[in-house]
NUPATI-948282 format. One line per 3 residues: number of its first residue (from 1); for each residue x, y, z of C-alpha. Coordinates in nm, 3 decimals. Layout:
BEGIN
NUM = X:Y:Z  ...
END
This chain:
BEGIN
1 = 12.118:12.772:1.793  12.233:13.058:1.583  12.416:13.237:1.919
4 = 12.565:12.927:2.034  12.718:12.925:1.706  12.863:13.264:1.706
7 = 13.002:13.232:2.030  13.173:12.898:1.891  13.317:13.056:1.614
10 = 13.480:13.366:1.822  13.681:13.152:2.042  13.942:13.022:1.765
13 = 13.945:13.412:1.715  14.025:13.499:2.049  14.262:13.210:2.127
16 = 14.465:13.372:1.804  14.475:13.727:1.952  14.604:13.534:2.264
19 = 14.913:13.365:2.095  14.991:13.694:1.909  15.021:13.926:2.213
22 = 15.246:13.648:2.374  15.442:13.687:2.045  15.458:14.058:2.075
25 = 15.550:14.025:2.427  15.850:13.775:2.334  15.964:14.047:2.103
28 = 15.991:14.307:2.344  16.192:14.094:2.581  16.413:13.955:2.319
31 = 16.499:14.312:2.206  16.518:14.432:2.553  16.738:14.151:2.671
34 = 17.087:14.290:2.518  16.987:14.666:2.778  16.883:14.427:3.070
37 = 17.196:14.227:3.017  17.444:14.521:3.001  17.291:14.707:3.297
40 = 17.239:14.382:3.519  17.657:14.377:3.448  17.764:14.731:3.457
43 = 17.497:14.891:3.698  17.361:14.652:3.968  17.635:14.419:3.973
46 = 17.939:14.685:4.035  17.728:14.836:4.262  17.655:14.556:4.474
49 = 17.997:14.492:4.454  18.078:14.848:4.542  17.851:14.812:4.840
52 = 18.006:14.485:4.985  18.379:14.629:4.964  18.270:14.902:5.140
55 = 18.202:14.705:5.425  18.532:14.545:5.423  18.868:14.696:5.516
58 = 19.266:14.572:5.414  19.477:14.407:5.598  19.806:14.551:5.649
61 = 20.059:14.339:5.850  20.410:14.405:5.859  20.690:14.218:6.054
64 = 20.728:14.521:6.225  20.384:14.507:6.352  20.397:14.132:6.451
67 = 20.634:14.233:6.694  20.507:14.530:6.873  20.200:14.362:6.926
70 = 20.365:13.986:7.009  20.587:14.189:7.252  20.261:14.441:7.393
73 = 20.065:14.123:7.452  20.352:13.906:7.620  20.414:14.246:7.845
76 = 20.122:14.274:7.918  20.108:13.916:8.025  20.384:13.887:8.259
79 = 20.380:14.250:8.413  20.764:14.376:8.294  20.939:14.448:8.044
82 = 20.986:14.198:7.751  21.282:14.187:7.496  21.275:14.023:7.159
85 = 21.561:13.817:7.299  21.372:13.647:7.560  21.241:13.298:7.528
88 = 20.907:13.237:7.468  20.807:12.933:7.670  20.954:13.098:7.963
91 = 20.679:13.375:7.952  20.366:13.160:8.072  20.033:13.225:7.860
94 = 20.223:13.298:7.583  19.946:13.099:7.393  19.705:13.406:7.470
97 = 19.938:13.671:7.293  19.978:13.390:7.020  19.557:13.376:7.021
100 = 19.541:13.771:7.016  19.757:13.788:6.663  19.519:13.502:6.541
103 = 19.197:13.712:6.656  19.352:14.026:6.454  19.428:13.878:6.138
106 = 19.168:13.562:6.142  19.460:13.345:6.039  19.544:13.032:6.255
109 = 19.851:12.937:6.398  20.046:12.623:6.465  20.140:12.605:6.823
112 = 20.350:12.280:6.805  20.609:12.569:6.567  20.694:12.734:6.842
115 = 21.000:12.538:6.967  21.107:12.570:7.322  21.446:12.765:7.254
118 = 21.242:12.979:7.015  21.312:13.376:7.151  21.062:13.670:7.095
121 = 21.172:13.773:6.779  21.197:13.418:6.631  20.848:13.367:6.704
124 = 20.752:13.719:6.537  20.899:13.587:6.217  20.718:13.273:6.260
127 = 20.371:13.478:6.335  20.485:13.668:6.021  20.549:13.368:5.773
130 = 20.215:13.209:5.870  20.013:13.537:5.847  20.143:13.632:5.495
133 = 20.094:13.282:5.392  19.757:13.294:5.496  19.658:13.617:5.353
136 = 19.803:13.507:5.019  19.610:13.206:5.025  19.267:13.420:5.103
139 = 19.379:13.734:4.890  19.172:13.880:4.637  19.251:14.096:4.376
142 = 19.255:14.399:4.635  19.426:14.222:4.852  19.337:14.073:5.224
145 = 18.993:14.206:5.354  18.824:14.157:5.661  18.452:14.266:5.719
148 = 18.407:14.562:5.942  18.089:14.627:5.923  17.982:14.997:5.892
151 = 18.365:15.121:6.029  18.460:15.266:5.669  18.107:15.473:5.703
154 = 18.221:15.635:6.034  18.509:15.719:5.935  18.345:15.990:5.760
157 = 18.219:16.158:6.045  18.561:16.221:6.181  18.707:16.317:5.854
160 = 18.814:16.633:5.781  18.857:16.656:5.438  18.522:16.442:5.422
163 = 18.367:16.761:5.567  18.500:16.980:5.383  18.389:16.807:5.033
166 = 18.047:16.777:5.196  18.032:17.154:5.263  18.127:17.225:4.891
169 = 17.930:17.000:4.743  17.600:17.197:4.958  17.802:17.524:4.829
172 = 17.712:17.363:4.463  17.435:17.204:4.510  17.263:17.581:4.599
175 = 17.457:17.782:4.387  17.484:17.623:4.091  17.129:17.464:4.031
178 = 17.002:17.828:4.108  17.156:18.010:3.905  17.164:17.778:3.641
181 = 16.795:17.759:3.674  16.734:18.152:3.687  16.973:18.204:3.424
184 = 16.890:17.986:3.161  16.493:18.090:3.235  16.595:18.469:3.193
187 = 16.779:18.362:2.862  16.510:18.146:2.718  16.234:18.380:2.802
190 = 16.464:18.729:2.671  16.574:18.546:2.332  16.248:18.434:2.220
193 = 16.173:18.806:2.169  16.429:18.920:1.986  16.499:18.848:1.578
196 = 16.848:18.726:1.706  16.719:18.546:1.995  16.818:18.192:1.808
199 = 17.174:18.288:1.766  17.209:18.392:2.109  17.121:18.062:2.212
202 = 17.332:17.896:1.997  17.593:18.094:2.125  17.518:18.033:2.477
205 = 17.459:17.646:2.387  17.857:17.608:2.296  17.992:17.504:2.586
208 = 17.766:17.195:2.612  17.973:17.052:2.345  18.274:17.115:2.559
211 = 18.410:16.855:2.759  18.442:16.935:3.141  18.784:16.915:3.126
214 = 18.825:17.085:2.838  18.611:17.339:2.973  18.874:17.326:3.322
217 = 19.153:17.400:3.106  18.986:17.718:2.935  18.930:17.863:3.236
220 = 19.218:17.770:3.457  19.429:17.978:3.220  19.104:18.234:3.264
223 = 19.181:18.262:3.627  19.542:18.292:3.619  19.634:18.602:3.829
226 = 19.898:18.744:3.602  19.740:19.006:3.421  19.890:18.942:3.101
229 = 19.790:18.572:3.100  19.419:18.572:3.274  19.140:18.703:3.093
232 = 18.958:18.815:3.376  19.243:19.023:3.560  19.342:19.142:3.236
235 = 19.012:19.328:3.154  18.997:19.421:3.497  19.374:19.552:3.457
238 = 19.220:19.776:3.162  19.003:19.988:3.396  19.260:19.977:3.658
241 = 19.597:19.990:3.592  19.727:19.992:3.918  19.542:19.621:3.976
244 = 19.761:19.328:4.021  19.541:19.078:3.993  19.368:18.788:4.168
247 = 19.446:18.388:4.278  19.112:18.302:4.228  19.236:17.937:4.213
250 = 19.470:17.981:4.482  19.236:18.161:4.760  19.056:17.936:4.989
253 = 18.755:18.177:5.038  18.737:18.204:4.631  18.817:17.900:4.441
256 = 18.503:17.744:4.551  18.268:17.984:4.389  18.484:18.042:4.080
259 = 18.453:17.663:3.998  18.084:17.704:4.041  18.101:17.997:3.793
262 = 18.258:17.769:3.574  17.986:17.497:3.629  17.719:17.781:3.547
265 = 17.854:17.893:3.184  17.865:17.491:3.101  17.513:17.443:3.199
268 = 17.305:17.703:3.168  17.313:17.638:2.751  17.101:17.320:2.835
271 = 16.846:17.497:3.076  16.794:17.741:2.809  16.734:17.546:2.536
274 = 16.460:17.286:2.736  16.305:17.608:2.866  16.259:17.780:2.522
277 = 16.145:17.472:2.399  15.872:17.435:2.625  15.738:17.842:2.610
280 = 15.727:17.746:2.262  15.444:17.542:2.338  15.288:17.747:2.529
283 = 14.923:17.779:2.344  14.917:18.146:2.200  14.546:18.181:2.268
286 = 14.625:18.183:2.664  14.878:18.475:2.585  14.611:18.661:2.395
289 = 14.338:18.680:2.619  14.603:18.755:2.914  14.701:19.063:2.701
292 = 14.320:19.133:2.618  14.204:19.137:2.975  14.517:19.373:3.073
295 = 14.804:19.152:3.183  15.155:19.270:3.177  15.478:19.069:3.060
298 = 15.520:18.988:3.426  15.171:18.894:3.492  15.153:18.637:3.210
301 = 15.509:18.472:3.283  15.391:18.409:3.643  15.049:18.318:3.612
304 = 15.048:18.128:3.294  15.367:18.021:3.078  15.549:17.899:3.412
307 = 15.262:17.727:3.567  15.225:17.561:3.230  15.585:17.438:3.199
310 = 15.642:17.362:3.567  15.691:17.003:3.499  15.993:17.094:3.205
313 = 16.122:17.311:3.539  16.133:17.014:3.805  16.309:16.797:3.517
316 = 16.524:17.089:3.450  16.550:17.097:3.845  16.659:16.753:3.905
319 = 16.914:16.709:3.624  17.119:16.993:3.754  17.104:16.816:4.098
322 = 17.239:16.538:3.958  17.506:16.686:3.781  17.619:16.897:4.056
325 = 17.620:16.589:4.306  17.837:16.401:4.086  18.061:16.699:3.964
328 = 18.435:16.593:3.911  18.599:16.711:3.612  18.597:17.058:3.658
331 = 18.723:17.061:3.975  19.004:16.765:3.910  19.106:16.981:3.587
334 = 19.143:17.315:3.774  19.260:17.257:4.115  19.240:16.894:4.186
337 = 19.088:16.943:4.522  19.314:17.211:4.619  19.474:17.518:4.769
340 = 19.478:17.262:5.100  19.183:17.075:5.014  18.964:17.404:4.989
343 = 18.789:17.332:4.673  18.766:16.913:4.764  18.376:16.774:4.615
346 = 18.306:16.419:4.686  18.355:16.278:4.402  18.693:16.402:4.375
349 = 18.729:16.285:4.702  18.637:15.955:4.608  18.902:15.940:4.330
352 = 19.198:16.024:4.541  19.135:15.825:4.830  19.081:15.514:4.530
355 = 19.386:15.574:4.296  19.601:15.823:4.490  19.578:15.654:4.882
358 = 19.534:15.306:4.727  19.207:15.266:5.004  18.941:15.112:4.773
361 = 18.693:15.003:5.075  18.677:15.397:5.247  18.659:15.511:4.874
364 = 18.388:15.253:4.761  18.199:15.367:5.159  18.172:15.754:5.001
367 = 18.030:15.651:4.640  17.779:15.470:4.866  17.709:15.769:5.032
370 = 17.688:15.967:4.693  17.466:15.730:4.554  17.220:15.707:4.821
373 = 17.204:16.077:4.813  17.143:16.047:4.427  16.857:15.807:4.488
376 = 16.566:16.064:4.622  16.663:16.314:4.324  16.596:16.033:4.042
379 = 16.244:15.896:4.206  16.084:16.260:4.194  16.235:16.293:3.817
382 = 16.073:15.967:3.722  15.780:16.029:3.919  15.729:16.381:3.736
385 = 15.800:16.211:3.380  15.502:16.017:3.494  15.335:16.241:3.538
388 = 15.384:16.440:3.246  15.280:16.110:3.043  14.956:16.066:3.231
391 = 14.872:16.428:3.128  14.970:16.364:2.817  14.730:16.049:2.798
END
């Protein structure tokens, strides 16, 4: 009797932890609601939106074009030579070269319209009144699309400039994230044994709080090739009188790497100061009985304090990724894209072919692209925050 009336009197008790972990849970949503509200509408929806438009393309249509392809079509038909002042209904299966405009712009067409003394040219303007109509009608606010599929994706392979923003971009993507990486490790690992070491990374920490393009204009003037306005040929201009400088903006075979130098002294502040942070925690007793049994500065870097922040080093790893993949200002400050395209990335590409060409759907095709290439880089950086928590555990 006595446990049947313990049990009874734990289930009110249980039934009340229940309700208040539903409670709890209620919070959480309710104060994660406003985050999963703001990135349902400025994350996943523009980029499913971003996704669909690239698999659209504009419509252009011009007069002009109604006619060479009305008169192509009606040659083509009747075997000679047509003239925009020959009647229409005298050329037989004009409905097909009618039909063909309707296949190419997906509008359709009145036939009864086209009168019997109508000419060539009269029925172009016709074709061209009831196609503009039409594409008002179905216009959005980029105007009259059409799906094509994966077109505006193979486009890429045949473009030029495409390739040349890829190649940079791989140019980056090597070396920028190593030097970054071996730089701000060398840094971290120097300064923390020196009294000044903390002012040195402040120092070297600066340009983080500069803005890329802030950061552009610095060194654009920097690189100027007149000695008396650019830094760098000016000191070299000291040892060497006789030098006249260098275009390291304006030579194709150099303006690459100078923007990654650029790049380097803006980053390599943050991969010093995560590094330093985590030596710092480091446990001293693992440095002391590496020194006891022998082990040399070299020795102890290698074997223990790297091995022991290697997780701090992938996330270190895949930031700079990141930022190099997506790395606009710098260039779009300096030399937007240029001499001749030489220094193009993809993301600048992206914004001129958007703003400057005015072709949203091959633009919104290449920030596909970039994000898909984004996509591996951000599952191993949550997958080694994971793992860094489960160690943690």
């Amino acid at each position: 009797m006595t446990r049947h009336k313990r049990t009874g009197d734990l289930k009110p008790m249980t039934r009340k932890r229940t309700g208040g972990l539903k409670s709890k849970h209620l919070y959480a949503y309710l104060w994660m609601a406003p985050a999963i509200i703001l990135i349902f509408f400025f994350l996943v929806l523009p980029t499913f939106q971003t996704v669909k438009l690239s698999l659209y393309e504009k419509i252009s249509f011009s007069e002009r074009e109604a006619r060479e392809l009305l008169q192509s079509e009606l040659q083509n038909i009747k075997g000679a030579e047509v003239s925009l002042s020959d009647r229409i209904h005298e050329i037989s299966g004009w409905e097909q070269a009618v039909a063909r405009i309707e296949d190419q712009y997906g509008v359709a067409v009145a036939y009864e319209d086209v009168g019997a003394n109508m000419t060539v040219k009269q029925t172009a303007e016709l074709l061209t009144l009831t196609v503009n109509q039409a594409l008002r009608q179905e216009s959005s606010g980029v105007g009259p699309q059409r799906f094509v599929g994966l077109k505006n994706y193979m486009r890429m392979v045949d473009d030029p400039e495409m390739k040349v923003a890829l190649r940079n971009n791989l140019y980056w993507l090597a070396l920028f994230t190593t030097l970054t990486i071996i730089a701000g490790m060398v840094i971290a690992v120097l300064s923390d044994k020196v009294r000044w070491g903390k002012l040195a990374k402040t120092i070297i920490f600066v340009p983080m709080a500069i803005s890329g393009a802030a950061g552009g204009v610095i060194w654009y003037f920097m690189y100027q090739k007149d000695v008396n306005t650019g830094t760098i040929n000016a000191i070299i201009h000291l040892f060497n009188p006789q030098f006249e400088g260098i275009a390291f903006l304006g030579e194709a075979n150099l303006v690459t790497f100078a923007l990654i130098a650029v790049g380097v002294w803006m980053q390599v502040g943050f991969c010093t100061v995560l590094f330093s942070a985590a030596l710092q925690s480091v446990p001293v007793e693992l440095i002391e009985m590496a020194c006891i049994e022998g082990a040399n500065s070299f020795q102890i870097f290698f074997r223990i304090e790297l091995p022991y922040i290697w997780s701090t080093v992938v996330l270190v790893i895949t930031q700079m990724i990141m930022w190099v993949l997506k790395v606009f200002d710098i260039v779009f400050t300096m030399t937007h894209g240029g001499p001749y395209g030489a220094s193009e990335v993809i993301a600048n590409r992206i914004y001129r072919t958007d703003f400057n060409l005015g072709d949203f759907n091959y633009g919104s095709a290449m920030a596909v692209v970039l994000f898909i290439a984004i996509i591996p880089v951000l599952i191993l950086n949550i997958r080694n925050l994971s793992r860094e928590e489960s160690i943690r555990e």
